[in-house]
TORVEXTOR-976710 format. One record per residue (C-alpha): residue number from 0; residue in one letter; x, y, z. Coordinates in steps of 0.2 Angstrom, whole numbers, plus 5000, padded with zeros to 4 digits. Layout:
# residues N
   pos   code     xx     yy     zz
   NUM      A      X      Y      Z
...
//
This chain:
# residues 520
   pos   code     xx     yy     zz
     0      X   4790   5327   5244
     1      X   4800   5342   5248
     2      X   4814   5348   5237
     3      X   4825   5351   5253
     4      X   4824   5330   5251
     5      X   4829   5329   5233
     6      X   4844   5344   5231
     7      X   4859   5345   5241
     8      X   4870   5363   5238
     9      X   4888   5359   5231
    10      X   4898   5359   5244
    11      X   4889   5347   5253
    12      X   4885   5335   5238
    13      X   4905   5335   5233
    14      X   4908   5333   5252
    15      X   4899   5317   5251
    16      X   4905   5310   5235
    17      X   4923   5311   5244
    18      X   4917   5300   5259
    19      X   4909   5288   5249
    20      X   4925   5286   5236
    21      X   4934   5282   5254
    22      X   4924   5269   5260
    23      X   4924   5260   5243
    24      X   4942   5258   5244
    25      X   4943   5253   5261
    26      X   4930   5240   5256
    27      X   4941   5234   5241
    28      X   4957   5234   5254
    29      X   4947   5223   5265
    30      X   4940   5211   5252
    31      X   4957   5209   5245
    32      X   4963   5207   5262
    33      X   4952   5192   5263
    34      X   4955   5186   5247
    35      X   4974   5184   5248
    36      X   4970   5175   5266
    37      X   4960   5162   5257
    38      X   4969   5159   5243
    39      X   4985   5156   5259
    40      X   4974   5145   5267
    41      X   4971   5136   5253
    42      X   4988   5137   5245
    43      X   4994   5129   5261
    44      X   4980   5117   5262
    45      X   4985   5112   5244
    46      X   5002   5108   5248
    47      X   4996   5097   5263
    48      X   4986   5088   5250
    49      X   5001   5086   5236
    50      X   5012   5080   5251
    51      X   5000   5067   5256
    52      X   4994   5049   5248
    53      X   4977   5053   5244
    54      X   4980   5066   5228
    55      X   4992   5049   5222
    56      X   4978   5039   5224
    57      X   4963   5046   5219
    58      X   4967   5060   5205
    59      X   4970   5054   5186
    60      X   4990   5054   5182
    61      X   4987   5046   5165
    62      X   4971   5045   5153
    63      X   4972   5031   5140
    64      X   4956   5030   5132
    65      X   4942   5034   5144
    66      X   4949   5023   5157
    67      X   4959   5035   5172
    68      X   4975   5029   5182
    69      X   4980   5038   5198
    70      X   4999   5041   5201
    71      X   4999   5027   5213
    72      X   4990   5013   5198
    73      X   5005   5019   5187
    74      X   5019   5016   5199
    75      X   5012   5000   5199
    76      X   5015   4999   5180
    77      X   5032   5006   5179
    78      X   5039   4994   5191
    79      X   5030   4981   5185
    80      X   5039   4984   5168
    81      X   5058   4988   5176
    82      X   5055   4968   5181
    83      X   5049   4963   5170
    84      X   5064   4970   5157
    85      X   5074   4964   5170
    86      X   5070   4946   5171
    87      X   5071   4943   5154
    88      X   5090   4950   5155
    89      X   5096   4941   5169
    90      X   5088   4924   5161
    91      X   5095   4929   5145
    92      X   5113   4935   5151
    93      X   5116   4928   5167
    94      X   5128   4937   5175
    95      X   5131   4949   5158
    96      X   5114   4956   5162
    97      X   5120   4972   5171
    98      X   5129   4979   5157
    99      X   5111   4981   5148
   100      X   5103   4986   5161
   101      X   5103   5003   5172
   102      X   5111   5007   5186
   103      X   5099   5004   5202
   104      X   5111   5015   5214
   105      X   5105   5030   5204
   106      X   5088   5038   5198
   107      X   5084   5031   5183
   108      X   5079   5048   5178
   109      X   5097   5053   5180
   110      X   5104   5040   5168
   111      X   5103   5039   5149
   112      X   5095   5025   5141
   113      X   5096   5031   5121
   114      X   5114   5045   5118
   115      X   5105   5048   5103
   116      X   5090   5055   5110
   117      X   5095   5059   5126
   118      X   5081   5048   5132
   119      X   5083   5043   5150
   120      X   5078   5027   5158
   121      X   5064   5033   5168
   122      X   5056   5039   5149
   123      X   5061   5023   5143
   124      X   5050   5010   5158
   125      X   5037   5024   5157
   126      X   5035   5021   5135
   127      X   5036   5005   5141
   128      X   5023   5005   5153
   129      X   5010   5014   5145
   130      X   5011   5004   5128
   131      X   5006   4989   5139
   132      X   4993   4998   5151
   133      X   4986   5007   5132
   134      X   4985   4988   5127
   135      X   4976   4984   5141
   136      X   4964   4996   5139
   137      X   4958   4993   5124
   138      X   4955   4975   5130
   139      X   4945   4980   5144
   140      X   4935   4994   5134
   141      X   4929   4977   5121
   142      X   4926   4967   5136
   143      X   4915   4984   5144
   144      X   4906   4985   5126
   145      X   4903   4966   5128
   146      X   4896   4966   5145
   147      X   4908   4955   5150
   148      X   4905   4948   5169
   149      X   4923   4943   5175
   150      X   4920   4921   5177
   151      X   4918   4915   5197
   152      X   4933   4907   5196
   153      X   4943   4922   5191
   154      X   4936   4930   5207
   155      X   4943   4915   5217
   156      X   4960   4919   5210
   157      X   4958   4937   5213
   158      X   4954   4935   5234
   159      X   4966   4923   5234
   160      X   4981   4933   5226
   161      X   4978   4950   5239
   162      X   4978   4936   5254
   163      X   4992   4928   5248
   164      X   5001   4944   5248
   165      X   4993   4947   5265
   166      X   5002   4931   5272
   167      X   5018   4936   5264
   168      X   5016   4954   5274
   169      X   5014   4944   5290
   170      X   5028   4930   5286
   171      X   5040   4947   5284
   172      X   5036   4954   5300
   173      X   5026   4969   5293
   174      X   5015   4979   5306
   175      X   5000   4981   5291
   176      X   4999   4976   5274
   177      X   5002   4995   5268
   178      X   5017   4994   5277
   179      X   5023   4979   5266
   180      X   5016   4987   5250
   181      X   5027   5003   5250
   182      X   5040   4996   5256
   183      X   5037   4982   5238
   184      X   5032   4995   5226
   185      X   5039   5012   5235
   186      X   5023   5019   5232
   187      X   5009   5026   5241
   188      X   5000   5008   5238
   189      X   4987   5003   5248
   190      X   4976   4988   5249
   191      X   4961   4996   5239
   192      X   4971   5001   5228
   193      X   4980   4986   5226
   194      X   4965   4976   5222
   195      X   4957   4989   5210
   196      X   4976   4988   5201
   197      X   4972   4968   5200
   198      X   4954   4967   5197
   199      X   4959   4978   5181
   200      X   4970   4966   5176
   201      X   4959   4949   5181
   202      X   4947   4957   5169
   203      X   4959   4960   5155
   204      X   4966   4942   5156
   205      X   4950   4933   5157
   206      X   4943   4943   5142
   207      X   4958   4937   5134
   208      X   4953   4921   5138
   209      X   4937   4920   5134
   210      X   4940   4929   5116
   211      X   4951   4916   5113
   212      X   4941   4903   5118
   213      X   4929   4907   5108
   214      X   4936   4905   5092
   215      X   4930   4888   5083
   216      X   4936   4877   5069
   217      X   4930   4863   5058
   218      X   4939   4845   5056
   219      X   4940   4854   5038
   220      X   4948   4871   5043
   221      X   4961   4861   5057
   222      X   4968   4847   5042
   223      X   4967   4862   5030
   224      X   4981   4873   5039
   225      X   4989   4858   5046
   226      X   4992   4855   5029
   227      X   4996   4871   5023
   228      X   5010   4871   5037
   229      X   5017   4853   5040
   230      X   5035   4861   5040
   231      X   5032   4870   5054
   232      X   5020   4858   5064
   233      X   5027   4842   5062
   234      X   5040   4834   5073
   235      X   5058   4829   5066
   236      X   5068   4814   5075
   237      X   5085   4817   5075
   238      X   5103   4812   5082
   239      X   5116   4824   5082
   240      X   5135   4830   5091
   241      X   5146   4841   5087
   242      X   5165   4838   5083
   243      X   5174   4855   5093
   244      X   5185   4864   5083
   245      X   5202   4865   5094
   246      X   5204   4880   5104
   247      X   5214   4895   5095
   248      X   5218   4909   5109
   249      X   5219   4925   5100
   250      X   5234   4931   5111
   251      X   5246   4920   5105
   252      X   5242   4929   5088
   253      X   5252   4944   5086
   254      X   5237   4953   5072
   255      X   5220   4948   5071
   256      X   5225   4942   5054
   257      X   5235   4929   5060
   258      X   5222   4927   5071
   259      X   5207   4923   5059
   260      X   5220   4911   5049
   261      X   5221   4898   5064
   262      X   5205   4900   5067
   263      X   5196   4896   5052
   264      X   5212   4883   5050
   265      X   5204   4874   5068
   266      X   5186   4874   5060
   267      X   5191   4867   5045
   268      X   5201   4852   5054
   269      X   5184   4851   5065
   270      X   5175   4849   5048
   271      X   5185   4838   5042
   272      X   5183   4824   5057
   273      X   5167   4827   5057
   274      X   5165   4824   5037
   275      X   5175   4806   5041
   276      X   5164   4800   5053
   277      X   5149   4805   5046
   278      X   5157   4793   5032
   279      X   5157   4780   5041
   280      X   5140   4779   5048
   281      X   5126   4770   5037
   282      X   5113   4767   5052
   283      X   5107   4774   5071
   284      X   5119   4759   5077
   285      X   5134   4767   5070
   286      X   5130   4782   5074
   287      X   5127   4778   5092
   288      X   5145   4771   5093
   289      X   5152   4783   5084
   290      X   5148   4798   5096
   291      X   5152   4788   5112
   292      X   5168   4786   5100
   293      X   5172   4803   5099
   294      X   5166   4808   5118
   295      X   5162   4793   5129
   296      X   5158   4802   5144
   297      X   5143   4815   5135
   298      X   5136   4802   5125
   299      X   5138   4787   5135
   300      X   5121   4785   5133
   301      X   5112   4780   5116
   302      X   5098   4794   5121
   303      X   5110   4808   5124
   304      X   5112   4811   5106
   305      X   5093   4811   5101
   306      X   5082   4824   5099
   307      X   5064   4828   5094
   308      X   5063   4846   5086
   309      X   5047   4854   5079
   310      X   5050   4860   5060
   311      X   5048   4878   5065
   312      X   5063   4877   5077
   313      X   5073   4870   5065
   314      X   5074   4886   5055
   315      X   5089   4888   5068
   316      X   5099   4874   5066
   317      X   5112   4875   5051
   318      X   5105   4858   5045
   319      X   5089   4863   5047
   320      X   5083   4866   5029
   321      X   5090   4848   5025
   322      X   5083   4842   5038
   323      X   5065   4850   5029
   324      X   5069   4840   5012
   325      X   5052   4830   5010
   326      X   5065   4817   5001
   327      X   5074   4814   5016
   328      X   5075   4797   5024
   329      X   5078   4787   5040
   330      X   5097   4783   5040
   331      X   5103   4800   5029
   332      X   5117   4807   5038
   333      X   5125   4827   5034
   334      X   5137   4838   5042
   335      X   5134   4857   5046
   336      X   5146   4871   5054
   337      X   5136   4878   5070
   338      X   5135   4895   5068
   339      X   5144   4900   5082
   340      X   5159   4894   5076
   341      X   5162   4880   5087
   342      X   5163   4866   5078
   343      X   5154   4855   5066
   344      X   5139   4846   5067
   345      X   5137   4829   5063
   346      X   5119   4824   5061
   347      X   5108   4807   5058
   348      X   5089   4807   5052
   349      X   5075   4796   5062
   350      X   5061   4802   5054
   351      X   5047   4812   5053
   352      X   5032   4813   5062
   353      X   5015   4820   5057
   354      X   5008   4820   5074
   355      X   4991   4810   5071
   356      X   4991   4802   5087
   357      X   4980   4805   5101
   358      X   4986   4814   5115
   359      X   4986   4809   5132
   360      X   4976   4811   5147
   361      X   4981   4810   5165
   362      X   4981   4816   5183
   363      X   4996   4819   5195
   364      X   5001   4823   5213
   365      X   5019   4828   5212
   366      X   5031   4831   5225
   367      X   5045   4841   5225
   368      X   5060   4842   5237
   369      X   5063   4855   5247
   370      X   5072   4868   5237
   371      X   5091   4869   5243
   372      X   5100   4888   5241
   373      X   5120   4882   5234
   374      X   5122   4900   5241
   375      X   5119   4898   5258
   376      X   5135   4886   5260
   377      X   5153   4893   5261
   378      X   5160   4881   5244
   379      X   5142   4883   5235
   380      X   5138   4870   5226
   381      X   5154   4860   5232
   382      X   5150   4862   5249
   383      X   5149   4845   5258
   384      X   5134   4851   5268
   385      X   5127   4857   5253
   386      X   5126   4840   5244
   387      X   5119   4833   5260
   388      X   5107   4844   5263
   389      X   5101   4839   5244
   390      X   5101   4820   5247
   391      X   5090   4823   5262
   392      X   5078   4832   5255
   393      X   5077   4820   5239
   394      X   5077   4807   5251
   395      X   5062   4817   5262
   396      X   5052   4819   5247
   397      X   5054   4802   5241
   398      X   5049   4795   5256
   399      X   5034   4808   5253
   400      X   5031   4801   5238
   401      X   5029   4782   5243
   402      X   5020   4786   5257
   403      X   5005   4793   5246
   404      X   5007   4782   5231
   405      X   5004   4767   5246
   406      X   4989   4775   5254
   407      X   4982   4778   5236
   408      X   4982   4760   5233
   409      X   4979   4753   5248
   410      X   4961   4765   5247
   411      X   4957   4754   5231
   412      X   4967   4765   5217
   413      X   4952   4773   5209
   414      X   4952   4790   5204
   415      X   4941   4797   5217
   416      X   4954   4792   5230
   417      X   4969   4801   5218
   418      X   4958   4816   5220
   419      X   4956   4815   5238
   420      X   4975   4815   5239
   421      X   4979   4829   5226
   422      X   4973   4845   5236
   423      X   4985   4840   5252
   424      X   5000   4829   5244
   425      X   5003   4838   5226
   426      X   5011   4854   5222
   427      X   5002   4855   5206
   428      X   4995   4871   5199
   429      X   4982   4863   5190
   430      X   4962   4859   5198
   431      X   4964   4839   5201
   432      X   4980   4836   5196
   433      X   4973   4835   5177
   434      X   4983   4836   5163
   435      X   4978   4836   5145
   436      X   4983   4836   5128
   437      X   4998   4829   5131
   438      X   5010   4828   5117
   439      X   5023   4814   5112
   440      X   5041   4822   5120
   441      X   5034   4833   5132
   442      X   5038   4823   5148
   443      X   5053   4814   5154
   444      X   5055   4801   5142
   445      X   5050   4788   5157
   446      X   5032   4793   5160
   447      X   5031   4797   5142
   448      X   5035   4779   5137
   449      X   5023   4772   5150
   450      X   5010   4785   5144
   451      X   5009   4781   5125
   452      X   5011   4762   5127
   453      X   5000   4752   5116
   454      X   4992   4742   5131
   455      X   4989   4759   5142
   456      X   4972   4758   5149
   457      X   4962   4771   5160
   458      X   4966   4766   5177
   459      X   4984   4762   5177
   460      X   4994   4770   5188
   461      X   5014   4773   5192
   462      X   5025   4782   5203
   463      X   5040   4791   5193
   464      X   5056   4800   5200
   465      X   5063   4813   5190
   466      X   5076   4826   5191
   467      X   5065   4839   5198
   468      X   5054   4826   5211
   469      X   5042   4815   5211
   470      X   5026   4812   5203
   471      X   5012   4799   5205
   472      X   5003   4799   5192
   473      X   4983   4791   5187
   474      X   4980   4785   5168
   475      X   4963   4794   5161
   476      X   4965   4791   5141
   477      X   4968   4798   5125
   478      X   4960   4813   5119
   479      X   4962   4823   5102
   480      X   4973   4821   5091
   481      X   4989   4831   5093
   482      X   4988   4836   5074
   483      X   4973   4843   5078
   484      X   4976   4851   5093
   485      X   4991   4860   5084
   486      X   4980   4867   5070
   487      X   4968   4872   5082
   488      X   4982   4883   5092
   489      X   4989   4892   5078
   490      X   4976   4896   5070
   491      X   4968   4901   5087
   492      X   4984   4911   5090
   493      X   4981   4920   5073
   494      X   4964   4924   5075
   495      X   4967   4932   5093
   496      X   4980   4943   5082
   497      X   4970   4948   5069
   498      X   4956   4952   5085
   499      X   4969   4963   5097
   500      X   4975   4973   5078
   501      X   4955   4976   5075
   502      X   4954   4985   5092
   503      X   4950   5002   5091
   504      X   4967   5015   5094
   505      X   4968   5024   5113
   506      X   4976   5039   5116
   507      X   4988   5040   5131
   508      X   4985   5059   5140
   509      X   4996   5064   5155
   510      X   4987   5074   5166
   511      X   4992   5085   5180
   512      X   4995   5074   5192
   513      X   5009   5064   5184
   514      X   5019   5074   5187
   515      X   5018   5066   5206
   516      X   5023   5049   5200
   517      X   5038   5041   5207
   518      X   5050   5033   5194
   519      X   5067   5029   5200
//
């Protein structure tokens, strides 16, 4: 090859090295160009992504374990938790509730929940909801090591809790059921996932109950810690009133002082009526007649002062521990001040029951009235047309009630024809209207008088009114013991502990993504 191919003079060679240096950078200016565009494009494609449901749904929020929640699944949770903490307020409280509770006109994330710490509410549901969800988990993780195969029935229950909530979204004049689920849960909650929030939880719940379940016990093992815990178990007869101290209105005392002086003067005058009466009492007679004595109108009835306690309730009561004496006997009567400071007990002992019997077995179709709103009239409870509108409804529902109890006999009062009636008359919860395991003073005392009489005898039927409706109701038989079924409860309800503590630890990770999830 020629030389005049290989070699270029100098000037020509540093000519060339110039216009190759240019064209370099105006390659890199136009790659970089390019690149900024992109990373625009995508910059704005990323926002329209962030802005919209899918990242809330689909992306992991929170890791607990090696299980993944989207933003959406713990929205879910966080409410879930605000109502649940809630409810148990307002049923503790009553209308007292809303000075432990937060504020629902402002974020929750703008109101402090601990000064100390300077914890807000929004941290506090969220602890709260991610110690349940990391709970959760670890149930589900056993139940996936287990190849646990969620029951059929489960399933049922599943379907028929996302088309109940379906119905509930047409009966509110909601266009879809996405609709109704965001305007519920103020997330970006649809039904897929909505039923993958539930399906986790159907799992978790019938794990539960099949590792509980599966615990079992020998005759040995059940009288053993029955034994070991008769205190506890057993069931104390008792009557009992208490004689009110007198009123003392700490504004007509000038110092607290002077105060505590009445006051404790009022219990003691309260302690000493109620000492004399119990004086007086040597048998349940006495001791009837001596409460309608001392308030006719409460204890008009001789059952209005009698009451069935099981011996680990009684821990509560100020005459509990003599009540636990094993020397005490039918007829012994004591006094005890009530801890609130109200008065002073007076209190006769039945006896004492070591829950040997068999429990009882039956079916029911109960009918409730139509549930009346006080609130809905002008006076409330008061109201004329409220009291009205309650008697009808008894009245409806009684009516109801006889008009089943007759077509059940009148198609030959057997049990097939009970359980024809139950899936269209009852309001029960329960498949057949079967209940089991029934224990002594766990019903009205009507249908629990007619259930453990001596001459009961599968077949018999009754129809019972009670204050909260009407129940119809078929006689199966006895079944285990209730001793038995009290060992085998507790000592279930250990186990299950000692199972749930065993489970291994999960870690709870935020990821990226919770930073999307809406708290109040």
């Amino acid at each position: 090859m020629s030389d005049m191919f290989e070699k270029r003079p100098d000037g020509a060679s540093r000519r060339q090295t110039r216009v190759d240096k240019e064209r370099k950078e105006k390659r890199k200016v136009r790659i970089m160009a390019i690149s900024i565009a992109a990373a625009l494009v995508l910059l704005f494609s990323g926002a329209m992504f962030i802005n919209s449901n899918l990242i809330r749904r689909t992306l992991p929020a929170l890791s607990i374990g090696s299980v993944n929640f989207s933003a959406v699944e713990f929205d879910y949770n966080f409410l879930s938790a605000v109502n649940e903490y809630q409810s148990y307020y307002t049923q503790m409280l009553g209308d007292y509730a809303s000075d432990y509770l937060p504020s629902t006109d402002t974020p929750f994330s703008e109101q402090v929940q601990n000064e100390e710490t300077g914890e807000t509410w929004a941290d506090y549901f969220s602890e709260m909801a991610i110690q349940k969800m990391s709970s959760a988990v670890q149930i589900y993780t056993a139940s996936r090591a287990d190849n646990f195969v969620m029951p059929d029935d489960a399933v049922a229950a599943l379907d028929n809790e996302i088309a109940l909530i379906k119905q509930q979204a047409e009966w509110y004049g909601y266009p879809s059921l996405e609709r109704f689920l965001t305007q519920m849960y103020g997330t970006s909650l649809n039904e897929r996932s909505l039923r993958k929030i539930l399906e986790f939880s159907y799992i978790v719940s019938s794990y539960s109950k099949h590792k509980y379940d599966s615990f079992e016990y020998t005759a040995q093992e059940l009288a053993q810690h029955y034994y070991e815990n008769a205190d506890t178990l057993d069931i104390f007869a008792f009557r009992g009133f208490m004689v009110n101290a007198a009123y003392v209105d700490d504004y007509e005392y000038p110092t607290d002082e002077e105060y505590q002086i009445a006051f404790e003067a009022a219990l003691a005058n309260a302690g000493d009526r109620a000492a004399a009466i119990a004086a007086n009492i040597e048998n349940e007679d006495d001791f009837i007649a001596a409460a309608k004595e001392y308030d006719e109108i409460t204890y008009e009835e001789p059952g209005s002062t009698l009451a069935h306690y099981m011996g680990g309730d009684l821990i509560y009561e100020p005459f509990g521990e003599w009540m636990l004496d094993a020397s005490r006997v039918k007829g012994d009567v004591t006094t005890a001040d009530a801890s609130s400071g109200e008065g002073t007990y007076v209190v006769l002992f039945v006896e004492r029951d070591k829950n040997e019997y068999q429990t009882g077995r039956l079916r029911q179709i109960y009918i409730a009235p139509e549930s009346i709103n006080p609130d809905d009239f002008q006076e409330g409870e008061e109201d004329t047309a409220y009291i009205t509108a309650l008697l009808t409804a008894t009245s409806e529902a009684s009516a109801r009630a006889e008009a089943v109890y007759s077509e059940f006999k009148a198609g030959g009062a057997t049990e097939e024809k009970f359980l024809e009636l139950v899936p269209e008359h009852s309001d029960n919860s329960t498949e057949g209207g079967l209940f089991e395991k029934i224990a002594k003073y766990t019903l009205f005392p009507e249908i629990d008088e007619w259930l453990f009489a001596p001459e009961r005898k599968y077949g018999d039927h009754e129809l019972f009114e009670s204050e909260s409706g009407f129940h119809v109701v078929f006689f199966l038989g006895l079944g285990e013991r209730n001793c038995d079924v009290l060992a085998d409860s507790a000592l279930r309800d250990i186990d299950y502990q000692a199972w749930t503590e065993s489970l291994p630890p999960v870690e709870a990770v935020r990821r990226w993504a919770f930073t999307l999830i809406r708290r109040q």
